[in-house]
N, C-alpha and C positions, 0 to 999 in steps of 0.2 A: 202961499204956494208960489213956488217960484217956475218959471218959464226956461227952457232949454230949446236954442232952435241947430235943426239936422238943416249942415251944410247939402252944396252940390253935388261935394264929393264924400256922403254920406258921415260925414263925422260932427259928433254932438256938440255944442259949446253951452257947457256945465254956468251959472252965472257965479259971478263972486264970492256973493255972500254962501252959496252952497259948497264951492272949492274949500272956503276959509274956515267954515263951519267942520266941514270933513276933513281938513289939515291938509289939500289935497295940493300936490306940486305938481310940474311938469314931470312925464316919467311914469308915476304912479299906475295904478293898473285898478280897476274894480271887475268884481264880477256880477254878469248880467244875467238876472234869472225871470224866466215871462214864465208868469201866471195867468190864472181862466179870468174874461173880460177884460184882452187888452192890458192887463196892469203888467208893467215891469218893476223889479225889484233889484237895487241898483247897490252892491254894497264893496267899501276900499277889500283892496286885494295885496297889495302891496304896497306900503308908504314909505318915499325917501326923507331919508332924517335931515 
């Protein structure tokens, strides 16, 4: 499991290995869907080539 911590200024920082894993660049966009008990559900939305 990997660890994500929310900034001051409310913004997440995603760890490496999960960026790399997701192919994920600066830019990119995912969409964020909350489900019952807390869980979020976090999936790419647009990936730049």
């Amino acid at each position: 499991m990997a660890t994500a911590t929310v900034t001051s200024e409310g913004y997440i920082d995603l760890p490496r290995d999960i960026r790399e894993r997701l192919h994920l660049h600066a830019g990119d966009t995912l969409d964020i869907e909350m489900e019952e008990g807390r869980v979020l559900r976090m999936r790419p939305k647009t990936l730049k080539p």
